[in-house]
N, C-alpha and C positions, 0 to 999 in steps of 0.2 A: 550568605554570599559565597559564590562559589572562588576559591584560590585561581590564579593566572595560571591559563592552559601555556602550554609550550611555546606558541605562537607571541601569547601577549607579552611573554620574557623576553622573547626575540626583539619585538619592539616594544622595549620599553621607554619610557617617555624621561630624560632628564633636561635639569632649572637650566644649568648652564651650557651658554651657546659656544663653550669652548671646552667639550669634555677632555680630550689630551692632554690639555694646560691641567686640568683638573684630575686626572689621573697620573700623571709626574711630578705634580706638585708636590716638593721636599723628598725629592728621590733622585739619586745620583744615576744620571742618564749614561750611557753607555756608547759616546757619540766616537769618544776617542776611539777606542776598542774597535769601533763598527767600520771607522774608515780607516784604522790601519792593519784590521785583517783583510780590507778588503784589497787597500795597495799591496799585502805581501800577495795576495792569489795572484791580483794582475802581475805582479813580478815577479811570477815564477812563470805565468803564461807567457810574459814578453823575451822571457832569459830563453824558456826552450825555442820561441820563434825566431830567436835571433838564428837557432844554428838549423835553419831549412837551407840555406844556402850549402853550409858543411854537410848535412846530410843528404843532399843532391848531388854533392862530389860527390862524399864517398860511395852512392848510392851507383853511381855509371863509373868506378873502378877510376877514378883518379885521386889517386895516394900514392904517395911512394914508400910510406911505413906506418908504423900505426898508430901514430901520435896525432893525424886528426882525429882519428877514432875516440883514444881515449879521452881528448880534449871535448868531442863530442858527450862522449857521455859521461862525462863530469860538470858539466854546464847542465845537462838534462837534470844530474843528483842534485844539483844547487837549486835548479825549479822546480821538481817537487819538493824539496824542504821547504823550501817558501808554501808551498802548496799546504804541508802539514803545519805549519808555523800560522799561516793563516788562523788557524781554529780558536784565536786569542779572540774573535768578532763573536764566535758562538759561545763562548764563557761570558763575553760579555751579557750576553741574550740569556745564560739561565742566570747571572749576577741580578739583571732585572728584574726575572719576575721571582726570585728570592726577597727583594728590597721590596716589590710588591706586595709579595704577600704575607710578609712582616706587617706593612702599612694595613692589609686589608683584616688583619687578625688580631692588632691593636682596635682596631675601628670596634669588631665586634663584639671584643669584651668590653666597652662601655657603650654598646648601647640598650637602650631599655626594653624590658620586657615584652614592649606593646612589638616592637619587631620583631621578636623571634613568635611571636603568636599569629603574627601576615604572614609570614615567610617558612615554609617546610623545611626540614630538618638536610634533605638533599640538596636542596636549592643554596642554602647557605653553606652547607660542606665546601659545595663547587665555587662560591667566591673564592675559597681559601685556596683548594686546590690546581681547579684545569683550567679557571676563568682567567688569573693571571698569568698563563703560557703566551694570550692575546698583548700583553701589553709589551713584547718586545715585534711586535710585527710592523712597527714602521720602519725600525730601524733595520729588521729584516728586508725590506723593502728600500731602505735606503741603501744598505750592501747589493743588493740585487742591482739597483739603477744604475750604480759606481759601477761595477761590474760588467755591465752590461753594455755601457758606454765605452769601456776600455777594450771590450771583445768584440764592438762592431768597428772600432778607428781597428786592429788588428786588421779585421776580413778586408775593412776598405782597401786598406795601404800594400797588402797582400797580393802578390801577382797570382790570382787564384783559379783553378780552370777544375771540371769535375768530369775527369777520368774513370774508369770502372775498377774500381778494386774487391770488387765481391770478395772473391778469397781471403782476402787482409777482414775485412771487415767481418768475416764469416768464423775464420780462426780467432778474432777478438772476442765476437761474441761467445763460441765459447768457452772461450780461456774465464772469461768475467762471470759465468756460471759457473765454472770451477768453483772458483776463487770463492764465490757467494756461499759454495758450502764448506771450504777449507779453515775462509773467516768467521762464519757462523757464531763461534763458539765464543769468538770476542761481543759479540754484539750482545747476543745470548745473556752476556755477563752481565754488558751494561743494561739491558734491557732489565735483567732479574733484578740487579740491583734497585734500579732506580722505583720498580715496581714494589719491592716492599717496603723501601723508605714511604713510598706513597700509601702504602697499605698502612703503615704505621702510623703518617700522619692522619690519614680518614679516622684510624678507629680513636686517637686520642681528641679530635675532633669530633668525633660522635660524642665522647664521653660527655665532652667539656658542655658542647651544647643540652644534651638530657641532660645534663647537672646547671646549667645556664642559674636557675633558681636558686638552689643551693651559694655557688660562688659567691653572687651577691649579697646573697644573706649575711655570707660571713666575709664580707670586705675581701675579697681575694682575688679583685681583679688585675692587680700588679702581678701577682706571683703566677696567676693564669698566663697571663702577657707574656714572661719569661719561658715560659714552661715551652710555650707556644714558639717562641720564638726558636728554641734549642730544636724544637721538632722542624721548624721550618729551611734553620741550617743543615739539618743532617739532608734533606731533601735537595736542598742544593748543591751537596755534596755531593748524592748518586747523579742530578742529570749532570752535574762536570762531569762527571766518569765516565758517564753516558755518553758524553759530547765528545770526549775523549777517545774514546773507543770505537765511535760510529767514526769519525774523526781517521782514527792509525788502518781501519778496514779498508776504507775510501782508498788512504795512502800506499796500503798496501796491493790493492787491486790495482790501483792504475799503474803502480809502480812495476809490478811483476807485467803488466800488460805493454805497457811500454817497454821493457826486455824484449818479450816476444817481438811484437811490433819488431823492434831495432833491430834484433835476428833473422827476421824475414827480410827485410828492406836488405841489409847486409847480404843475406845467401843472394838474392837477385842482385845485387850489385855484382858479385862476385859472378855472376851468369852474364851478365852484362858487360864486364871489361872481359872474358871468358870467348861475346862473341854468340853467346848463345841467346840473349832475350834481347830485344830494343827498347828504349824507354824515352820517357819525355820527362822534361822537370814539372810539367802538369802536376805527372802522379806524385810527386813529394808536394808540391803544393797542395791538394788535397787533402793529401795525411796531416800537413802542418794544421791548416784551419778548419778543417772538415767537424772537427767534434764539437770548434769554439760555434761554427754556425749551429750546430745544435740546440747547443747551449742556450745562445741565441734568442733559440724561440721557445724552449723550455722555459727560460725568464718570462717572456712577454704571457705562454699559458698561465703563471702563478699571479697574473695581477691581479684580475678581479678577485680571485680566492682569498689573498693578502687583505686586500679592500675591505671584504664585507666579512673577514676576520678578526681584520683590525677596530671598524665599524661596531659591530655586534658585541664584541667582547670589554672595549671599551666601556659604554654604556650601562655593560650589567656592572664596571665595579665603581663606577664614578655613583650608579644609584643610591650604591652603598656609603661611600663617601659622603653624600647631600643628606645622610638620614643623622639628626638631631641628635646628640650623644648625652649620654645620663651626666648631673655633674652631681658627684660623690659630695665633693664639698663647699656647694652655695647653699649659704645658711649658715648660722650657730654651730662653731665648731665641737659645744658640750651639750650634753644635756644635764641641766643644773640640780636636778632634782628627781627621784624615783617616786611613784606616787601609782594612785591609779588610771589604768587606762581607761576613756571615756571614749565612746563616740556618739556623734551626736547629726541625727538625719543624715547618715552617709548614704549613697546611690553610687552603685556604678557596673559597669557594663565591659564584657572585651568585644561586645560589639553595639550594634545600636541598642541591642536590646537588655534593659538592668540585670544584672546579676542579684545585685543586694538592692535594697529600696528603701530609703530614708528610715535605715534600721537604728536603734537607739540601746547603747548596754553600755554597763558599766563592770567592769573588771577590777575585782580590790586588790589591791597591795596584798600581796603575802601570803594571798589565798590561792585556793583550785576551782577553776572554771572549767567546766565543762560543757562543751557544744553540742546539740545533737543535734538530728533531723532526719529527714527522707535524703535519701539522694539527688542531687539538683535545689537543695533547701539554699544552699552560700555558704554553709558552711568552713570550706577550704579559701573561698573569698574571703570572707574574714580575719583569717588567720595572714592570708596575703596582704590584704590591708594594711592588718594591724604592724606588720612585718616593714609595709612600705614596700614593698614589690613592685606593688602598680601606686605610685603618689597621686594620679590625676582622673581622684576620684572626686566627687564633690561631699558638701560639710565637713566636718569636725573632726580631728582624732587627736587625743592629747593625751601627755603621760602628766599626772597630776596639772599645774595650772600651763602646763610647757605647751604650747601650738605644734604641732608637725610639722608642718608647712615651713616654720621658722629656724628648725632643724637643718641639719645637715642629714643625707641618707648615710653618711659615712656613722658620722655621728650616733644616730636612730640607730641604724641595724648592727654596732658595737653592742647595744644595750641588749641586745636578743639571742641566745642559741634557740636551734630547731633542730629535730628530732621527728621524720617520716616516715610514711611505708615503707619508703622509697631509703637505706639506709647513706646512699650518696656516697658509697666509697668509689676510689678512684685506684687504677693501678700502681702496686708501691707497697712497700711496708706495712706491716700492723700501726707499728711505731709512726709511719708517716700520716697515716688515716686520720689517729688520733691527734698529733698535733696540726691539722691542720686548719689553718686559719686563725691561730696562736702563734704570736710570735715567742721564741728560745723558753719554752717550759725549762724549768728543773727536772732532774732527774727526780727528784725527790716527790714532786707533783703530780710527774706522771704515774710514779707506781701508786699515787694516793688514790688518782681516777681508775687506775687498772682495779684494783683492792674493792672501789666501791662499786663500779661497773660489774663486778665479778665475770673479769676478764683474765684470772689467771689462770684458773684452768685451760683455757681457749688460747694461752698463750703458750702454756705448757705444753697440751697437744701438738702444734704444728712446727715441726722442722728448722730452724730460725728462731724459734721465740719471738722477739717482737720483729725481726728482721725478716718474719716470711711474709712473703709477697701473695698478696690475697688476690691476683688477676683481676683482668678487664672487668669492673660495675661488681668486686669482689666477690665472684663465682666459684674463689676457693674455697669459700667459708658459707657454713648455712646460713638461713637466714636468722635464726637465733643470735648466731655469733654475729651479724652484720649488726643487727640494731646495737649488742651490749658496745662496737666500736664507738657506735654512734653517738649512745648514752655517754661514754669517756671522754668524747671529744666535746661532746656540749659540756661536761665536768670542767673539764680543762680549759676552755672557754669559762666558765665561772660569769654565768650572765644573770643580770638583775631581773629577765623576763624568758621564760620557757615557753616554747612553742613546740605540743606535741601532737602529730595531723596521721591518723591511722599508727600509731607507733608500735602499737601488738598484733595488727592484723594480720591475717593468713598466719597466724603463728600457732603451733599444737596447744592444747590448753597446759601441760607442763611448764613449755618455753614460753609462755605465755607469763607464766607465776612467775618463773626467772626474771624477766625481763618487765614485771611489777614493780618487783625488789629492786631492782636496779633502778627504776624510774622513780618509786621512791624517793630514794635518796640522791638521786637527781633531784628532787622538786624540794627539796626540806629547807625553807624558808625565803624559798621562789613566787616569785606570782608567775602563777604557769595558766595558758591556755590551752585545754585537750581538745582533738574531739577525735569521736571514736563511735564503731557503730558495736560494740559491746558493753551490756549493761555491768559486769565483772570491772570494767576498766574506769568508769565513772561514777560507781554507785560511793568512793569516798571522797569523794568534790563537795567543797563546800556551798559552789553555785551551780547551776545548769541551769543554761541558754535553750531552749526549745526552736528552732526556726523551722520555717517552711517558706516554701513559694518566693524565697531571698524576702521574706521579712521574719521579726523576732514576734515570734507565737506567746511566748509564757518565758515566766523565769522564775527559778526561785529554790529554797532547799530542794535535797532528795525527797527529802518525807513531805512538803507542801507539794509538789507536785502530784506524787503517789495519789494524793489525795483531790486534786482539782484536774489534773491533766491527761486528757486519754490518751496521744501518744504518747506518754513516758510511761504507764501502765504496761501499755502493748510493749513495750518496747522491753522494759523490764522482764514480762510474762515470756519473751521469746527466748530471752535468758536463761531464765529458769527451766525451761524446755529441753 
């Protein structure tokens, strides 16, 4: 089945006939904020139209000193500070979709696996990201209409006539190109800034999601949440600045334009009690209202855009919202007993079609199992299974006489550390790698897993010791040193069932022996499940699972197989090769 093209995202289809409701639902709206930035703009517009009158005097040279002046333009400084004082409406708008995207990143750390398997890795980033910028557009649209209403009763009540001022208009434009490169350097800022906050939060949201697996496994979906949430506020932090800064540019363009403007009017007034220009109060009515009719119609262009912004964007995060959330803990908050794992006619599919198919094993207590197969055999299903990854498989899965089902996953995947190709470090610390998803180790515990991990050396090497920072998907460290992390933190973890899925693979055959020994004692009186497509890595398992085509082919010793089973022959012979 092919993924939703572009189009079908566009329109997508959601349950409730009132997604708004369902998109603000438990999120501090931003009503206040909206409509009283939007009274300071209008009263900074109404302050400077009060003084068209004054500036029509002084404009045809009647003053007798320069106290209308000044009073002029101190009344003009009073209406653009309302103008820049305004910007409390667009803090309110990044306030929102910060609260948004808190709500939409709590959302997606509980939900389950089968989602992030529909949905591509971009598509979900952008919930988190640029999807919530849409959720403050009504009330964008609500300051627009406030606005909008207060700038057409202006033009109405205005004695307004539209005289030719080419030259005013001509010098404004370019003073305001000026200015566009003089401010540059502010916006610049807010622009850079807000751009690597965003860059920071994608890539720690890249992480989190390729690690999606992991997380779960080891109950960390709170500390995710937090994590997430810290990256969320810094982001909200650059677009204020951002807000900010696009914000003092605005202020300062109009501000220094309006000087000129006032300067110009002013020499011609002074031409005009002088005897040398004629004038009409037209042309200061025009200059008063001339930019608000702009304005105007600049609002009315932005509706539709708002609409089918507001429309569209909504929808993609309410879809998110309506999708069924994992619950960690319904069910048995213990599991009562360690035993063996059983499964019994398990089936199951990530799409219509089975992965595994009414497969039947049995897993001892205390032993090593070993899984093999072809590639596409289930192998790694299994191990998800048994993991509880995916619960909503059909039959059996029980640890001694314990149901699954009747479990808690909270519960369940306590009992498990895993151990992947994939070593699932995150940026941070050596020291944070390892504990994590342990809560407050000892010091004393840790150095015991570093010791047996034989992570000291690995520790010794880098700069820090345990306090160096292994980079994004820990690209500081080879992949030898990834897995021995790996190994520690499943130590530290101290779990009654191992789960180890390619644990040596792509590894040189030296780092290989290393990271034996390490798993070793990793596994010393674990009931651990391997699978591995090296015969070095399972030929000391006390069991081997043979599967193919997601059912179980054979099972049985190393040496009953040797003896009955031609994949494990082959398998073995390629070994030796």
């Amino acid at each position: 089945m092919k993924k939703n093209s572009t189009l079908e995202r566009e329109t997508i289809q959601v349950k409730t006939k009132k997604p708004l409701k369902e998109l603000y639902k438990d999120v501090k709206k931003p009503v206040i904020r909206t409509l009283l930035g939007s009274l300071l703009y209008v009263a900074g517009t109404l302050i400077i139209a009060t003084q068209a009158d004054s500036l029509a005097q002084i404009s045809i040279g009647n003053f007798t000193d320069i106290l209308p002046i000044l009073v002029y333009a101190l009344m003009c400084v009073i209406g653009y500070i309302f103008f820049y004082i305004s910007v409390i409406a667009d803090l309110g708008f990044v306030d929102l979709a910060a609260r948004i995207r808190k709500k939409v990143w709590n959302k997606t750390m509980h939900l389950p696996l089968r989602y992030f398997d529909k949905e591509g890795p971009n598509q979900v980033i952008s919930r988190v990201t640029s999807d919530p910028e849409y959720s403050y557009q009504p009330y964008k649209l609500l300051q627009l209409t406030f606005t909008l209403v207060a700038f057409l009763l202006i033009v109405l009540v205005g004695d307004a006539a539209i005289p030719a001022l080419a030259l005013i208009l001509i010098i404004g434009f370019i003073v305001t190109m000026v200015l566009m490169f003089v401010f540059a350097k502010y916006s610049e800022r807010g622009a850079t800034y807000t751009a690597s906050k965003l860059a920071a939060l994608t890539a720690f949201l890249a992480e989190r999601f390729n690690r999606i697996k992991f997380i779960k496994a080891m109950n960390s979906e709170e500390k995710e949440t937090e994590n997430g949430n810290a990256f969320i506020g810094e982001r909200y932090e650059a677009a204020k600045y951002n807000a900010m800064a696009l914000t003092m540019v605005q202020f300062g363009q109009t501000f220094i334009t309006f000087i000129l403007f006032t300067a110009a009017f002013l020499f011609g007034a002074l031409m005009i009690k002088n005897g040398s220009v004629k004038s009409t109060l037209a042309l200061i009515a025009f200059y008063a209202y001339g930019n608000n009719l702009i304005l105007v119609f600049q609002f009315f262009a932005q509706f539709p855009s708002v609409f089918a912004m507001t429309r569209g964007g909504s929808k993609k995060l309410v879809a998110i919202f309506e999708e069924k959330e994992e619950n960690l803990d319904e069910g048995r908050p213990e599991l009562a007993e360690t035993g063996d794992i059983s499964l019994e006619n398990v089936s199951f599919g990530y799409t219509d079609q089975n992965a595994v198919r009414n497969i039947n094993m049995m897993i001892p207590k205390g032993k090593v199992t070993a899984i093999i197969g072809p590639n596409g055999s289930g192998k790694t299903t299994v191990l998800r299974l048994i993991d509880r990854l995916y619960p909503d498989y059909n039959g059996s899965i029980r640890i001694g006489a314990e149901e699954s089902s009747e479990i808690s996953l909270r519960a369940w995947r306590d009992r498990f550390g895993i151990v992947s190709q994939n070593a699932a470090l995150f940026e941070g610390s050596i020291r944070d790698n390892i504990c994590y998803g342990v809560k407050e180790p000892t010091e004393e515990e840790l150095q015991a897993v570093i010791g047996l991990a034989g992570l000291s050396d690995v520790i010794e090497s880098h700069e820090g010791g345990l306090d160096f920072n292994v980079g994004v998907n820990g690209e500081k460290l080879s992949g030898g040193e990834q897995q021995r992390v790996a190994i520690a933190r499943a130590m530290l973890k101290n779990p009654d069932y191992l789960v180890l899925d390619e644990a040596t693979a792509n590894l040189d055959p030296l780092t290989e022996q290393k990271i034996k020994n390490s798993i070793s004692a990793l596994m010393k009186g674990k009931t651990s499940v391997i699978v591995a497509h090296s015969y070095r890595t399972v030929e000391g398992a006390d069991q081997i699972i043979v599967m193919n085509n997601g059912i179980v082919e054979d099972c049985g010793t190393p040496e009953e197989l040797m003896e009955r089973n031609g994949y494990f022959r082959s398998f073995a012979a390629a070994c030796a090769e």
